[in-house]
N, C-alpha and C positions, 0 to 999 in steps of 0.2 A: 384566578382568571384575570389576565390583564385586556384590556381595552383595545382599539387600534393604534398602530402606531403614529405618534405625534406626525403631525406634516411636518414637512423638511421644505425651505427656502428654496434647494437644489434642487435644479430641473434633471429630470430624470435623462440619464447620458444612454438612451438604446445604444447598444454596442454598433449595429447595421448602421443608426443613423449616423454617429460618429467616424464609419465607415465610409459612407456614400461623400458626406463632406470633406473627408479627406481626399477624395477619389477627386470631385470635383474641385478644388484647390490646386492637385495637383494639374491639374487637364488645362488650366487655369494659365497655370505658368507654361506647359508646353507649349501655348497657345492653339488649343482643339476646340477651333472655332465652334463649328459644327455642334459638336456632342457638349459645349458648356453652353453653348444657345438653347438646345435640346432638353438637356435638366435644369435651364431656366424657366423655360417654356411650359415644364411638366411641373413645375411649383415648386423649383430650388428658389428662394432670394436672391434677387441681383444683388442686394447689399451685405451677401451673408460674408461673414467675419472670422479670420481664426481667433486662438489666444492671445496673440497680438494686434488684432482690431486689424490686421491686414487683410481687406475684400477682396473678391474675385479682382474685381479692377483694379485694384492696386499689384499686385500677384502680376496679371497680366501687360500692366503698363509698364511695371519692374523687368521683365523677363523680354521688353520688346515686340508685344501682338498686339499691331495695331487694328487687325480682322477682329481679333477677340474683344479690344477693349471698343471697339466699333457696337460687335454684335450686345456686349453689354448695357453701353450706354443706351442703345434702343428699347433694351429692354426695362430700365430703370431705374439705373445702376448709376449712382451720384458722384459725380465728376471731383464733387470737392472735400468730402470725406476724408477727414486725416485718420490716423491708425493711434495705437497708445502711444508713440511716440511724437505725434503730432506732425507725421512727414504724408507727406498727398501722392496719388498718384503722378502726378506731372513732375514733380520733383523725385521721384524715381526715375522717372523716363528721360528728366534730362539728366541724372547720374549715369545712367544706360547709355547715354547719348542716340537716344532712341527720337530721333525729330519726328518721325511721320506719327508716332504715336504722342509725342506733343503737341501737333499742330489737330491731333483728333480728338484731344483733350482740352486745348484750348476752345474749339469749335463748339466745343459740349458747355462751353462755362465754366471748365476749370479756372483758378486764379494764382497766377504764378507767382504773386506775391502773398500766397497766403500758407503755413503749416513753418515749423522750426528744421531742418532749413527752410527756407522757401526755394521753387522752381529756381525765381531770379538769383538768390546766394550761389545753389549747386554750381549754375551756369558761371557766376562770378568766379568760385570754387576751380572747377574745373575748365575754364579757360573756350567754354563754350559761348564765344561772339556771336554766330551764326543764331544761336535761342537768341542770347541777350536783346541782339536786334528783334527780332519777331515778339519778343515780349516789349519792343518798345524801350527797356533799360540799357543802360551802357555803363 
């Protein structure tokens, strides 16, 4: 007769839950203000993460929802948050060339000199003046 089995370190992967957050990741990026407000509101995390440490708000700042990354940040969802590779949502949005969702990222306390690249490189990078100015760099 053996005993229970040993605990394991690994959080147990419900297959639904694994589900549900990919549903929401997805809805993320479409930018489905609404319905990712909704399963925030019902007790998703604002800060929840994939395997790349990419959050809803980064997803949605990437993809250009500036409603989305709006209804996010209200719900509180951290503006400065880098992913595993150390890149922020703002510095997706100015790769996107997504300004309204810059300037609603910046609002929240993002810091565009902050993640590998930073917002300020991207816009260097990619020839975006109009950020540069509003981030104050040239």
């Amino acid at each position: 007769m053996t005993g229970p089995a040993p605990e394991s370190n690994e959080p147990a992967h419900d297959p639904e839950v694994l589900q549900l957050a990919a549903k929401v990741f997805d809805l993320a990026r479409q930018g489905d203000t609404d319905t990712v407000a909704a399963y925030v509101d019902a007790g998703v995390p604002p800060n929840l993460s994939n395997e790349k440490g990419d959050t809803l708000l980064m997803l949605a700042a990437y993809h250009g929802h500036a409603d989305t990354v709006r209804a996010l940040l209200e719900r509180g969802a951290d503006a400065t948050r880098v992913n595993d590779q150390g890149q922020t949502p703002i510095a997706g949005a100015v790769f996107k060339g997504a300004s309204d969702v810059v300037r609603t990222l910046l609002d929240a306390g993002a810091d565009p000199a902050a993640g590998q690249p930073s917002a300020i490189d991207t816009a260097r990078m990619f020839g975006r003046t109009e950020l540069l100015e509003l981030f104050g760099a040239r």
